[in-house]
C-alpha positions in Angstrom: -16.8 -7.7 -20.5 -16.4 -4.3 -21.9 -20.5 -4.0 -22.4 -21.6 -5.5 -19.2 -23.5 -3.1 -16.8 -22.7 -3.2 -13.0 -25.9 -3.2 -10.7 -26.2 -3.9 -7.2 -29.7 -5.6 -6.3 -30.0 -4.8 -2.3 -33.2 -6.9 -1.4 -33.8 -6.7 2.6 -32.3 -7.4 5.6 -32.9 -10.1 8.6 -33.2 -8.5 12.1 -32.2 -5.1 13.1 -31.5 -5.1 16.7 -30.8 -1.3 17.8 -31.6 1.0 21.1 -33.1 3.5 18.7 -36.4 3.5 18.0 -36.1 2.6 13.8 -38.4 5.0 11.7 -36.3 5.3 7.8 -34.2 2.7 8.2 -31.9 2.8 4.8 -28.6 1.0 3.2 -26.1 2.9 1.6 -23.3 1.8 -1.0 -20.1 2.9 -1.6 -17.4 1.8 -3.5 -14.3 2.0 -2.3 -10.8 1.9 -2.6 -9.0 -0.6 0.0 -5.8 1.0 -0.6 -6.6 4.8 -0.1 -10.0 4.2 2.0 -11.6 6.9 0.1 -14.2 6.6 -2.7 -13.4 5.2 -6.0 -12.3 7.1 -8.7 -14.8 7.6 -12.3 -12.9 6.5 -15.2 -13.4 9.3 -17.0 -13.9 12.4 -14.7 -17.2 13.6 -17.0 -19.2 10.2 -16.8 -22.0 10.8 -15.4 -22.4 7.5 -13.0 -26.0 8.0 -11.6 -27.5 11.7 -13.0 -27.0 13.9 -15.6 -26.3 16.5 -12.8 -23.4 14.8 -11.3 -20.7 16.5 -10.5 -18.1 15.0 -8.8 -14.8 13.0 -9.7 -15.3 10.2 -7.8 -18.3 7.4 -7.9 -20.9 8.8 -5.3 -22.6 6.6 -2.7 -26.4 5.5 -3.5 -29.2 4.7 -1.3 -32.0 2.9 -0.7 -35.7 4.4 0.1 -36.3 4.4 3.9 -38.5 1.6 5.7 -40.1 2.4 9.0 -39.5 -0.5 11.0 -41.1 0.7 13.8 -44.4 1.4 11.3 -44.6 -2.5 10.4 -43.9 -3.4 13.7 -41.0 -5.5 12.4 -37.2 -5.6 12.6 -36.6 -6.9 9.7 -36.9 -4.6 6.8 -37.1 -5.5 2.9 -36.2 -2.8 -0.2 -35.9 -5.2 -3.4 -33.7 -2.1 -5.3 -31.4 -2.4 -8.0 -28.7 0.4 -8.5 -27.3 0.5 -12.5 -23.7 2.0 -12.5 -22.6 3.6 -15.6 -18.9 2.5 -15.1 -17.2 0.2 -16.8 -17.4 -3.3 -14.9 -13.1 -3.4 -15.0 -13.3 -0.1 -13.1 -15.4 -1.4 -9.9 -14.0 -5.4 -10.1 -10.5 -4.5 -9.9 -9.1 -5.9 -6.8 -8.0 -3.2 -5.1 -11.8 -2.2 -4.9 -14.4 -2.7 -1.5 -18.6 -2.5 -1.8 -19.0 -0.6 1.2 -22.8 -1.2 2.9 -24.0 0.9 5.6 -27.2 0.7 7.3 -28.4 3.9 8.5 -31.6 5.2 10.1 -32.4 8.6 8.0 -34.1 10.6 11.1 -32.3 13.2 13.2 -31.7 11.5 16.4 -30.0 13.2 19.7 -26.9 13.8 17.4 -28.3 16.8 14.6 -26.3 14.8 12.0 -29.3 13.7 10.4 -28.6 9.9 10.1 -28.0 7.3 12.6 -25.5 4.8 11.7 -26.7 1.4 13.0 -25.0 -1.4 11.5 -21.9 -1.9 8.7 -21.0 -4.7 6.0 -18.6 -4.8 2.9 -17.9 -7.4 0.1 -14.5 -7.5 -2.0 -15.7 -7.9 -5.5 -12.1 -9.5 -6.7 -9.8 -10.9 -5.1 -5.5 -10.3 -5.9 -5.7 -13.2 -8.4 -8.0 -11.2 -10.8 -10.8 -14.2 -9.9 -14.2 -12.4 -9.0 -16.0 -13.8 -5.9 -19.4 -11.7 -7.0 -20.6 -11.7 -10.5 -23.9 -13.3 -11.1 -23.8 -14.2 -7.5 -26.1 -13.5 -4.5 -24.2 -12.4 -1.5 -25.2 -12.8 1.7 -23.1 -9.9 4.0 -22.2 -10.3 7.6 -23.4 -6.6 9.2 -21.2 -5.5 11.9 -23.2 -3.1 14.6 -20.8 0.2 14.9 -19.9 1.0 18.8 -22.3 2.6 20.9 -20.5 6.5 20.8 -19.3 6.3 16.9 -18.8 9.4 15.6 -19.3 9.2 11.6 -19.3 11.8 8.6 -21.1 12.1 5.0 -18.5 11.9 2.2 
């Protein structure tokens, strides 16, 4: 287990219903930890989990390339993209660990945030009896739309 790599494979996404027109539509993953509700802590504080110009203590959230929905005249929108982590696997499938999905529209809209947050999903890697409910698994996530005035912030 010790020399298994982590990935996430994020490969599309059925239909995106939002009042927004959709022009970078994007998914981004955190992992996080249930019991704090903040991001997961790096094993060791110098591993580098993404780039060599990392700097933070904690696993940063990745993200997909945009997909301009409104471009392909589609609502549907499909990235095929596999994120590596350089943790070790016991450090993400612990059970007091959450994948944490957003989807996100990457254009300023009438907030100057810079995103749009249009829908939410999350998947619990283990569960409290140390069985895993993810490895070597596709998942299929439920996305939950966020309310119409939710205010959110970048970690």
């Amino acid at each position: 287990m010790g020399k298994d790599i982590f990935s996430i494979k994020v490969v599309g996404s059925t239909d995106i219903i939002s009042n927004e027109p959709l022009n970078n539509v994007a998914v981004r993953i955190s992992i996080v930890n249930s019991g704090t509700g903040q991001l997961l802590s790096k094993s060791k504080k110098t591993r580098k989990t993404f780039s060599q110009y990392e700097n933070s203590k904690v696993i940063p959230p990745c993200q997909t390339r945009g997909i301009n929905c409104n471009k392909y005249l589609t609502l549907s929108a499909i990235w095929d993209e596999t994120f590596l982590y350089n943790e070790p696997i016991s450090t993400i499938l612990s059970p007091n660990v959450i994948i944490f999905f957003e989807l996100i529209d990457c254009v300023p809209q009438k907030n100057d945030r810079g995103f749009h947050p249009v829908a939410w999903g999350f998947l619990k890697p283990s569960y409290q009896n140390k069985n895993l409910s993810v490895v070597d698994k596709t998942s299929v996530l439920q996305l939950y739309k966020y309310p119409s005035k939710f205010r959110t912030t970048i970690l």
